[in-house]
N, C-alpha and C positions, 0 to 999 in steps of 0.2 A: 326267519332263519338267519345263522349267522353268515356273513358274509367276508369268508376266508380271502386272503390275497393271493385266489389264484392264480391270474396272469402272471404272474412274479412267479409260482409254483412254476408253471406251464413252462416259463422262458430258461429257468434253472433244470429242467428235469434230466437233459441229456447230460449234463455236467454231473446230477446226484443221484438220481435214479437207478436202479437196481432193484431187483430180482430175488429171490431166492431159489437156491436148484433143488430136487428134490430126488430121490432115489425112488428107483420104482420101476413098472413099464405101463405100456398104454392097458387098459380094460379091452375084453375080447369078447365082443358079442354075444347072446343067449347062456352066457355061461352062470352056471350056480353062483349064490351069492353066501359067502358059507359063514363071513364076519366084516364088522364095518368100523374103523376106526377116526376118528377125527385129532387132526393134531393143529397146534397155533393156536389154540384157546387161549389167552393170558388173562382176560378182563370179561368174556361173554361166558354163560350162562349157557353150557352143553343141549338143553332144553331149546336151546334159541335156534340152533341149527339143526336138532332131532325133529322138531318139526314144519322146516320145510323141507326133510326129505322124502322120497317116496318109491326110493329103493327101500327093502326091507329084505332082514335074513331067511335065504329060503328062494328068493325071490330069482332072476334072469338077468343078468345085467342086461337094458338098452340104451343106448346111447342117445336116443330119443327122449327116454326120461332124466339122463342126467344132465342134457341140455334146460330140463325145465326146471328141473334142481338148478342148474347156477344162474337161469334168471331169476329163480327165487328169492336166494340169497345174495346175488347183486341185489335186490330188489330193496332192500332191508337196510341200503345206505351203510353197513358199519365194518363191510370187509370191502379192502384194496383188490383182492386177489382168493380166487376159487380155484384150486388142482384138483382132479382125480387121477390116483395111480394105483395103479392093481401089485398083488403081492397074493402068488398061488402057496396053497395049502393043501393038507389032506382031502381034504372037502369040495374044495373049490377055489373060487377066488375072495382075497379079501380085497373089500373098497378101501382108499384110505382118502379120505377130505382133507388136503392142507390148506390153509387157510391162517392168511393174513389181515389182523385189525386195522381197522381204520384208528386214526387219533379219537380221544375219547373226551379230554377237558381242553379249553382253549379259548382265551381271551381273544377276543377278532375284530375286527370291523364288522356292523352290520347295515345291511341293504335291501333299498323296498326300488320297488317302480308304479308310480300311482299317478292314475290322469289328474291328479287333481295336483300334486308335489311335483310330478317330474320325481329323477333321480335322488333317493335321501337315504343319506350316510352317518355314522354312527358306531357306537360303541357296543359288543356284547359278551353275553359269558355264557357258551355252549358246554353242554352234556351229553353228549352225543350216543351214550349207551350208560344210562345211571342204572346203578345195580346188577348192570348185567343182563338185564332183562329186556333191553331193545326200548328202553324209553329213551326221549329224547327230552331235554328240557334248558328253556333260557330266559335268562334276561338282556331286553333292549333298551339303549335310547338312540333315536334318529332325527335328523335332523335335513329339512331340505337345503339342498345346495345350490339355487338359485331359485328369488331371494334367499342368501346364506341364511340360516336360521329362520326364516320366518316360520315355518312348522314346526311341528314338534310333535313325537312319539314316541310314549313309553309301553313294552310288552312284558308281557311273560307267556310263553306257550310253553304246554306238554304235550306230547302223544306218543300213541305204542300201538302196535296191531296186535297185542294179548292184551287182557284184563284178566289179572287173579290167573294166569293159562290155559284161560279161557278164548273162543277164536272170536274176541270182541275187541274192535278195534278202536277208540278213544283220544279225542282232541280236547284241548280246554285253550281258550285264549282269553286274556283280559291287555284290552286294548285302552291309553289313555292319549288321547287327542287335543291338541290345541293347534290351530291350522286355520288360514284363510282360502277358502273354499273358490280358487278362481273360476271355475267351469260355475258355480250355481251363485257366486256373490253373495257369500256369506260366511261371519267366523264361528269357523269350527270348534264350540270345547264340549268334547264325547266322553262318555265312557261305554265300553263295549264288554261283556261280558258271553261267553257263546263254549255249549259244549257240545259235541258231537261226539256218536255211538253208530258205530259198524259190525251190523253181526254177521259172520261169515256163517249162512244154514248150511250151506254145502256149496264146497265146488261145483261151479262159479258165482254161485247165487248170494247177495247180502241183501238186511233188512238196513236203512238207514232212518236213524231217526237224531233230534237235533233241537236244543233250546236255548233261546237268544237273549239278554236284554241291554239295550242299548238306550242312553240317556244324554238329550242332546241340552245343554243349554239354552232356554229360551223357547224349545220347542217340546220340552217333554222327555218320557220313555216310549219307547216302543217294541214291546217282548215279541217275539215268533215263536213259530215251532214250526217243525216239518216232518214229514212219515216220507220216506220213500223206498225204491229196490235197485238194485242194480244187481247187474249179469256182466262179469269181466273173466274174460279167458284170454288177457294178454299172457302175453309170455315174462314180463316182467313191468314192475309198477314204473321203473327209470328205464327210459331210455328205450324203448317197447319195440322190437322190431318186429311182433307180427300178433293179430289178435284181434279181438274186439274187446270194445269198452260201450256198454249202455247203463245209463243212471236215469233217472224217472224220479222226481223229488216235487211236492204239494210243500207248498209252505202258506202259512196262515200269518199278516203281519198287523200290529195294530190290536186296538182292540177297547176298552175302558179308560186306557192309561194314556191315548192319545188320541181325540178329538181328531187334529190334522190328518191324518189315514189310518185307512185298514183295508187291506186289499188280499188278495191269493197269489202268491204265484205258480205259476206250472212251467216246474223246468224236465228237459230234454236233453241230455248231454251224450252224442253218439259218433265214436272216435272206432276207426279201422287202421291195420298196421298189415304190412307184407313186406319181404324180402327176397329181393333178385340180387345171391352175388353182394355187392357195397350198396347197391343202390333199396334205399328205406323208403318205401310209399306210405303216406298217410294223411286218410282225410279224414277233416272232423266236422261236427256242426254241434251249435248250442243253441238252443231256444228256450225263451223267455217268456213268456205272458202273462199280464198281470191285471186282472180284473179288480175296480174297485178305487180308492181315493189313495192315491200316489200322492205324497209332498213332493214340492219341489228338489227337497235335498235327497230322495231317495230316487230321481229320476234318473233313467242312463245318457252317458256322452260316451261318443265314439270318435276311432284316429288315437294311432300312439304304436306300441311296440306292441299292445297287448289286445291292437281290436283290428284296426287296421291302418296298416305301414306304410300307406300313401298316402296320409293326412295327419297334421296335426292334434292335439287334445281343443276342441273346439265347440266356445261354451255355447254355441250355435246350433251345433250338431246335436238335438237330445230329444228324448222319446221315452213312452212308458212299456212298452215290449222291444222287440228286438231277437234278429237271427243270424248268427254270424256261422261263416260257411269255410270252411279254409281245405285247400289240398296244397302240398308238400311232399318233395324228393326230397331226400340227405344221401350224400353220398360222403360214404365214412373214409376220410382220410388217414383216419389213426383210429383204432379200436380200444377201446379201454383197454389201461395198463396203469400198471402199482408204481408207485416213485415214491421214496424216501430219504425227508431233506432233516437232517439232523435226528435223525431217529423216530420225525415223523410220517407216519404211512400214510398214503393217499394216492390217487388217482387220478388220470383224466384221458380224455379223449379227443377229437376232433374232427366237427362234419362241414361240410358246404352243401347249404340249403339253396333251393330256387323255390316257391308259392308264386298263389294266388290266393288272396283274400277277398271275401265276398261278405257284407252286412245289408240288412235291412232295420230300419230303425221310425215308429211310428206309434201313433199316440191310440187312433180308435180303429176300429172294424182290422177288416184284412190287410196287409202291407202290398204296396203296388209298388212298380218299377219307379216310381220316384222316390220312392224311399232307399232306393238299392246304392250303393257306391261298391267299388271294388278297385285292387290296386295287387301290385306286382313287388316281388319283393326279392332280394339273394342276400347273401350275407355264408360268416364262418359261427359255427355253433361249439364252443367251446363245454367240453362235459365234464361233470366234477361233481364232488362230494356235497351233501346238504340242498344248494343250491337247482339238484339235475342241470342246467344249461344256462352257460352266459351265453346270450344271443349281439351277436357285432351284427345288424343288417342298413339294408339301403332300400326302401321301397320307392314305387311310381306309380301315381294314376294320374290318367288324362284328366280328371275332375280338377286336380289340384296344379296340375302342369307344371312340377319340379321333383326332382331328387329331395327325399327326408330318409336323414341317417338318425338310427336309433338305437339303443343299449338296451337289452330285456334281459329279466332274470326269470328263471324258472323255466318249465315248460310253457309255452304258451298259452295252450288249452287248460293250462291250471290257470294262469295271471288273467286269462281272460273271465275268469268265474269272479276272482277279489280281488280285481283292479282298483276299486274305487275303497279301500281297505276293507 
């Protein structure tokens, strides 16, 4: 994803930021819904916002549902700013949705965080709603910045949660790798190809399925595939302040085309969210296991921004399963809000986080207490477009006996799934 120059957004906003006011008055509980209008469309695709409503004409206005409505459509990355304001009629009352875009094209800087690079920076060209239709689509190149340059990464992603508007949700990524592999002591030159398909059967319910092939210099290809389901009744995919998230995903890797491994894995991914007031509770866990011939370059390392934040990336630290545990408070300092710097729309917000992180990481049978590390962490969670969160933190654990400050992008609980690209 491209990687905007937020912090500079963030530090100009009170100088440029602004609002738009809107005529109207507040919606009034249980009342008929007799017409619905949407206004601010300039670039999306009316379809895009019909449906994730769930008001319907005829219907009651609650304000219960229209809170699920504007996690929805925050949820969707491509509007600053959701209103609802009523406007009565013969009939009843009319809804009316104002709404402000997000920027749509834009040259950027782009940014990863990988146990293997550290921090890398770089050039891209986002699309952030091609067609109108909520796809997103780019081109990267990145580059680590300590050693400057020694890696190298070129992308192209697409994805959209419709297909054809259909409620299928779709990734493609082609990844080109050249990179010294400091955690496993080896150079990296990849090519990665991987697409992924989300069907939404019914609220909450999706089918996930997923096909990989990846081809390492020197060591071969090695294709996957995966089936899996997940059940998510968050309230919103960014930024989630209350819900559950459960995924369940069998992946098959290896196979003909690579001698060196072919193993299973069986992943677990089970995240909870609640709100008191400012204060955001949420714990997650991910589990890993992987039966079968694991290569060396395919085994996990733990420590970082994206595993746990009272340790280094530490080529020491590695294993062929693994279960990382984490609970978090955010206490919302600033709530999202629209700011536009030269005419262009954007957003952001701001939390202060306290954790605890908790891994286990080990090679056969069950993981005992020595395989456990765990570390303490606070920091400010910066919120934004593309991105969800730039993380500023400071963790500690008695294991490691210092302060390690660290730069994370994204939500955690995502970087911690492809950290290691």
């Amino acid at each position: 994803m491209a990687l905007v120059p937020l912090c500079f957004i963030f530090l100009c906003s009170l100088a440029f930021g602004a609002s738009e006011n809107f005529t109207g008055s507040k919606c009034k509980e249980g009342e008929f819904v007799s017409k619905i209008e949407l206004s601010g469309l300039k670039h999306t695709r009316e379809r895009v916002v019909w449906r994730e409503l769930q008001h319907k004409i005829g219907s009651l206005y609650l304000e219960s549902t229209w809170q699920k409505e504007k996690g929805r459509l925050e949820g969707l990355d491509l509007f600053t700013e959701i209103r609802l304001l009523c406007a009565n009629d013969s009939s009843g009352q009319v809804l009316q949705y104002h709404i402000t875009e997000i920027f749509r094209v834009i040259p950027a800087p782009a940014g990863k965080k990988t146990d293997q690079d550290g921090l890398m920076l770089g050039l891209a060209l986002a699309h952030l709603n091609l067609g109108g239709d909520d796809i997103r689509a780019e081109v990267q190149y990145r580059t680590s910045m300590s050693p400057f340059l020694s890696s190298n990464e070129y992308a192209v992603y697409a994805n959209s949660p419709w297909l054809l508007n259909k409620p299928i949700g779709w990734n493609f990524e082609f990844l080109r790798t050249a990179s010294w592999d400091n955690l496993r002591d080896f150079q990296e030159e990849s090519y990665l190809v991987d697409v992924d398909l989300q069907w939404h059967i019914k609220q909450p319910y999706s089918i996930l399925f997923s096909l990989a092939y990846r081809y390492l210099n020197h060591f071969g290809y090695t294709p996957s595939a995966s089936l899996g389901a997940l059940w998510d009744t968050r309230n919103s995919s960014v930024d989630a302040r209350g819900g559950f998230y459960q995924e369940w995903l069998w992946t098959y890797y290896g196979g003909v085309w690579n001698s060196d491994q072919h193993y299973r894995e069986y992943l677990w991914d089970a995240r909870a969210y609640y709100t008191v007031n400012r204060f955001v509770s949420g714990l997650s866990s991910l589990f890993r296991y992987r039966p079968g011939e694991v290569a060396f370059y395919d085994r996990f390392h733990q420590g970082g921004a994206n595993t746990l934040r009272g340790f280094d990336p530490d080529s020491a630290r590695h294993g062929i399963h693994e279960w990382i545990l984490n609970f978090e408070e955010r206490l919302v300092l600033k709530e999202r809000r629209p700011i536009s710097i030269g005419g262009v729309a954007l957003f952001y917000g701001l939390q202060w986080v306290v954790g605890v992180d908790g891994a286990f990481l080990w090679d056969k049978g069950a993981p005992s207490w020595s395989d456990y590390h765990s570390a303490v962490y606070t920091g400010l969670h910066l919120v934004v477009p593309a991105l969800d969160r730039i993380r500023f933190e400071v963790g500690y654990s008695p294991d490691a006996g210092e302060l390690k400050f660290f730069l994370g992008l994204y939500e955690k609980n995502i970087a911690q799934r492809w950290r290691s690209r």
